[in-house]
Structures are given as structure tokens and as C-alpha cells.
N, C-alpha and C positions, 0 to 999 in steps of 0.2 A: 376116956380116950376120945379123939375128936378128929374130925377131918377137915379143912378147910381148902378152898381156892380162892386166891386174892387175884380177881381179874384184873389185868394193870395196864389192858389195851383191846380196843373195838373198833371195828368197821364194818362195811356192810357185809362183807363177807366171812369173814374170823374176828376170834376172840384170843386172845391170848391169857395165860393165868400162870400163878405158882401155886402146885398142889402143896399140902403139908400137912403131914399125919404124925402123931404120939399119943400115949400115953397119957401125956398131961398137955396136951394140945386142945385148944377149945375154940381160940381165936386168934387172931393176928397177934405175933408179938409174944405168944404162949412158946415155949421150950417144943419141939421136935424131932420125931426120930430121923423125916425123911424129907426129901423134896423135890422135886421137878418142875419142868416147864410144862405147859399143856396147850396146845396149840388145837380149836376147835372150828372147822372147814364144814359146815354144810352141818352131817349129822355124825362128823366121825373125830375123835379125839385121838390127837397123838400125845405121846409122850416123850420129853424128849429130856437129858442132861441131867438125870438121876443121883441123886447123892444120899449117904447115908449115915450117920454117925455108927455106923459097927457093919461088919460083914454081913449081919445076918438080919434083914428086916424080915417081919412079919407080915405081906401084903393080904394074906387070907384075912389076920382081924383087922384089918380093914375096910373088905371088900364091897362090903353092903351098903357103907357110908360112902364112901366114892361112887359106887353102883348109883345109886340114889340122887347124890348131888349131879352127875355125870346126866342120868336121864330126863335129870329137871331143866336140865340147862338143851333137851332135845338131842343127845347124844345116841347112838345106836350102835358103836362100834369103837374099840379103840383098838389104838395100834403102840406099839413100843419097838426098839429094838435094846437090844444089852449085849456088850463086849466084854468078852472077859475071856484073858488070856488068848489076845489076836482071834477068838472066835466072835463070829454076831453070830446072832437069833433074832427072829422078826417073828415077835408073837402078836396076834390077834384075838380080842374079845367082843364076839356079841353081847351085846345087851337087851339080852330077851327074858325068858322066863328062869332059863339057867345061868350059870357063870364059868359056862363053860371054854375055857383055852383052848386055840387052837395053836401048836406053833408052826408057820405058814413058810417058815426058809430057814435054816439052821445048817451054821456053819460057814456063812457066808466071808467072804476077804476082802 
């Protein structure tokens, strides 16, 4: 199983990527369960425009590889939101010793 981000734009200030995680995911071009945009401002990672080939991805076995890639690239934070069924949620993750979720507004319109 593998995690990659194919950076595909820089400036002085951000970086932009596609995240992409599976199974038989290694490198670019490798088969995927998952993907997004990743938009990287200072030291905080957002995620944005989520796709999935099944309802139900697995972001836990992943977590340590993005964790990883995430903190190499100087990341300390990321943010997501996710809609589902007219609800958002705006979760936040430190990037410290834990991986620990917070979720920071829920239920938003």
C-alpha cells in the first residue's frame, strides 16, 4: 500500500499537490483508492475536492504515510472539510506526537 503526492505547482508562498492513496498504489500512474487536492500555505495543509472509488475509504491505514510525507514537506496542521448529505464538518489535524482529530465546526450550511 502506498501514498504519494504529485506536486504540480510552486510559488513562494504555496505549493499545490494530488494526494493518492491504495493498496497497490506506489507511484504515479499506480491504480488508487483515493484522491485530493492538497493546498500547502506556510505550515498548514488543507485538503480539498475528495474522491473515492467506494463509500467507504480507509484514511486510518494510511495515516502514518501522509502523517510523514505531510511533515517532511514542513507541515504542522492540516485542515479538511467534508459534505455529506447538505452537512459540512471542518476537521483539523495536528501534527505532533499524536494524530489526534479535532473536529473544529460541524454541521455547518
Amino acid at each position: 500500500m502506498g501514498v504519494t503526492i504529485e506536486w504540480v505547482h510552486q510559488n513562494s508562498t504555496a505549493k499545490v499537490g494530488i494526494l493518492r492513496f491504495g493498496d497497490k498504489h506506489f507511484k504515479y500512474g499506480d491504480p488508487y483508492e483515493f484522491s485530493c487536492a492538497v493546498k500547502v500555505e506556510s505550515n498548514i495543509a488543507h485538503f480539498y475536492g475528495g474522491v473515492a472509488d467506494s463509500d467507504i475509504v480507509n484514511f486510518l491505514k494510511y495515516r502514518n504515510e501522509i502523517r510523514n510525507i505531510l511533515i517532511d514537506e514542513g507541515v504542522k496542521t492540516v485542515i479538511w472539510e467534508r459534505i455529506r448529505n447538505d452537512k459540512k464538518k471542518v476537521y483539523r489535524v495536528d501534527l505532533g506526537r499524536s494524530n489526534k482529530i479535532s473536529l473544529i465546526l460541524k454541521n455547518v450550511k
